[in-house]
C-alpha positions in Angstrom: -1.4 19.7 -4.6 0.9 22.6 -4.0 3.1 20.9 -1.2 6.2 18.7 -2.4 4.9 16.5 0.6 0.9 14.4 0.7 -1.0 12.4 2.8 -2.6 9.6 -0.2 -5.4 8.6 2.0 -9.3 7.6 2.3 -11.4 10.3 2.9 -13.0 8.8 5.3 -10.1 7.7 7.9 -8.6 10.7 10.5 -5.4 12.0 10.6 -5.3 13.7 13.9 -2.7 16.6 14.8 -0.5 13.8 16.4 -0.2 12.4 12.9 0.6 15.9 11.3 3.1 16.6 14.1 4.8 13.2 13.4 5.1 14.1 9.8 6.5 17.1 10.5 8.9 16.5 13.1 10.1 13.2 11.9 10.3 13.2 7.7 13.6 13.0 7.1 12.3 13.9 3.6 13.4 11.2 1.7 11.8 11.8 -1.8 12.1 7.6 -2.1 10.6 6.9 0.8 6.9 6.4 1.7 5.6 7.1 5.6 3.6 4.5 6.2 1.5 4.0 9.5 2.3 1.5 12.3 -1.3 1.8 13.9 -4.2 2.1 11.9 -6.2 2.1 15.0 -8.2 0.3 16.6 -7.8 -2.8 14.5 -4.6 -2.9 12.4 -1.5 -2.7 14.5 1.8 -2.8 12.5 4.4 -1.5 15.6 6.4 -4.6 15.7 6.9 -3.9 11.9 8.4 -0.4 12.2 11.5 0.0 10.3 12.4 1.3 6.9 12.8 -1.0 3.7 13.0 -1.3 0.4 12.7 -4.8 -1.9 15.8 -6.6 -0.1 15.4 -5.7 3.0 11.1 -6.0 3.5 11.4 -9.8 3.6 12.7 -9.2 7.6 8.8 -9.0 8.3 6.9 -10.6 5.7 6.7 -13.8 8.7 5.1 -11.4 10.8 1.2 -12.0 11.4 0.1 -8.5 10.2 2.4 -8.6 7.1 0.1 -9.4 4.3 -2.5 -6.5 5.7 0.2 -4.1 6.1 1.2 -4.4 2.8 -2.5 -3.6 1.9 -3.3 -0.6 3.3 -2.3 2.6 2.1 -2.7 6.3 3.9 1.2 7.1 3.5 3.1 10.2 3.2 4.7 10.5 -0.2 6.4 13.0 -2.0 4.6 14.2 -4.9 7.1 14.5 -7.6 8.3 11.0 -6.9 4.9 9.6 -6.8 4.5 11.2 -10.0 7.4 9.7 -11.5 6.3 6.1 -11.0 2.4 6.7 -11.3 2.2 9.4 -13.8 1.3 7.4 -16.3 -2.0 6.0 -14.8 -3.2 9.6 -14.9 -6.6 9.9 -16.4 -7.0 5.9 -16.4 -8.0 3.2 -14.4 -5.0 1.6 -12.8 -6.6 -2.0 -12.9 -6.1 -1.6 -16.5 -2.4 -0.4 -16.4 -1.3 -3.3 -14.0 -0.3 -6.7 -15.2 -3.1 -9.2 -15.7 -2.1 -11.5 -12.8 -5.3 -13.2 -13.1 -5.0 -14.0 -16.3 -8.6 -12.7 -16.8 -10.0 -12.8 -20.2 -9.1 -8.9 -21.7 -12.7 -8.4 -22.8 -13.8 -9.1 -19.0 -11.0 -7.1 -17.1 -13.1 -3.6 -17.2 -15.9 -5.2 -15.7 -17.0 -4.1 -12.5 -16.4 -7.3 -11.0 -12.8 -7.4 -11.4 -12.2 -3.6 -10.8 -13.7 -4.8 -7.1 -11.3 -7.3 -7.0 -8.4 -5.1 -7.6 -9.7 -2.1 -5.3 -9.6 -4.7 -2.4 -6.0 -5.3 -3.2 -4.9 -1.4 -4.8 -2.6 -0.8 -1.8 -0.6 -3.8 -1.8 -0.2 -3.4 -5.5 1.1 0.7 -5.4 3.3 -0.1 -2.4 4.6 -3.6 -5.1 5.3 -1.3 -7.6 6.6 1.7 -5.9 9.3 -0.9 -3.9 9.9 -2.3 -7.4 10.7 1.1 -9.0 13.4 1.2 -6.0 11.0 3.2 -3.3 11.0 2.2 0.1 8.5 1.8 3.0 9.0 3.6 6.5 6.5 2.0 8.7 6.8 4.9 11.3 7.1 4.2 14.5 4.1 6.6 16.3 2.9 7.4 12.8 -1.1 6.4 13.8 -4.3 7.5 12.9 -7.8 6.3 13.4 -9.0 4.0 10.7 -12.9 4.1 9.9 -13.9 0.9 11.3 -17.1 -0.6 9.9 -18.9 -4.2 10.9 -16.6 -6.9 9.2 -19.6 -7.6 6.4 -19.9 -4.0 5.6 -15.9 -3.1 4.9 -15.2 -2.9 1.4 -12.5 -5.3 1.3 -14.7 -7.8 2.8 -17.7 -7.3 0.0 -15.5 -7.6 -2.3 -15.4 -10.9 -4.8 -13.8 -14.1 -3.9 -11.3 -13.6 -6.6 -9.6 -11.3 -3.8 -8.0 -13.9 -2.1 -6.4 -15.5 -5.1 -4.6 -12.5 -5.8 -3.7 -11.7 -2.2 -1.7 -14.8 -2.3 -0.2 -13.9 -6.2 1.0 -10.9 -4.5 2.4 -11.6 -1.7 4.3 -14.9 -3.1 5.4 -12.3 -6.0 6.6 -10.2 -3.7 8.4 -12.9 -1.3 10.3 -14.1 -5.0 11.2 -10.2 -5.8 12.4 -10.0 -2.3 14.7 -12.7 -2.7 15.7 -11.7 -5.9 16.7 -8.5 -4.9 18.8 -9.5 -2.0 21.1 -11.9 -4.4 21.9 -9.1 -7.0 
């Protein structure tokens, strides 16, 4: 990319000029900071979530019904040489490899296509982990929305993944409820 500034999201979602305008108008171009959405429209409304946070301060909204979902989805705007800084190293390899094996899954099954599923149903919650953990923080913007591709519930990828999923949805969010804590202590 040849802007400081990118939009990390699924090719198949729309970011309409309302989005772009938002962006523009409103980045207070913090290189730490990720712009995250507050309506992934239609389905996944975040709004009573807006705010900025880092480690400390996200456990404000992790009681909030939506909370586990908004830390799963991704489509943020980040600033590249930051990203690059705490991702770098997973260039040119898979990032299911490069993350801790919360799982515990045997090593010689973890690049099996089965697990990688499992992770890519989880890969946002686990970037937006680690980028708060590097010392990022999350600006759920509010009016930062966008139309989300919305298939049947059976056909969504997160849906067809394995059961595994939910195991680690719940490691996740528990590890990031006890780094939250932690955080606001030091």
């Amino acid at each position: 990319a040849t802007n400081d500034w990118v939009i990390t999201c699924d090719s198949d979602n729309v970011m309409g000029a309302d989005f772009i305008d938002w962006i523009v108008r409103t980045l207070n171009k913090t290189p730490s900071t990720w712009y995250c959405p507050s309506f992934a429209k239609p389905d996944f409304d975040y709004r009573p979530m807006a705010g900025d946070y880092d480690l400390a301060s996200i456990g404000q909204i992790l009681d909030q019904p939506m909370a586990q979902c908004a830390c799963n989805t991704g489509n943020q705007t980040v600033h590249q040489g930051s990203f690059m800084e705490v991702f770098g190293s997973y260039r040119d390899k898979r990032a299911d490899l490069m993350m801790p094996n919360r799982l515990n899954i045997p090593e010689a099954e973890r690049s099996t296509r089965h697990w990688r599923l499992v992770f890519d149903a989880l890969d946002s919650f686990i970037f937006n982990l680690t980028w708060l953990e590097a010392g990022g923080r999350l600006c759920i913007g509010e009016g930062l929305e966008y139309q989300h591709y919305r298939t049947s519930e059976a056909e969504s990828n997160y849906a067809r993944s394995p059961a595994e999923k939910n195991k680690l949805g719940e490691i996740l969010f528990k590890e990031l409820e006890a780094k939250c804590l932690a955080a606001q202590t030091q």
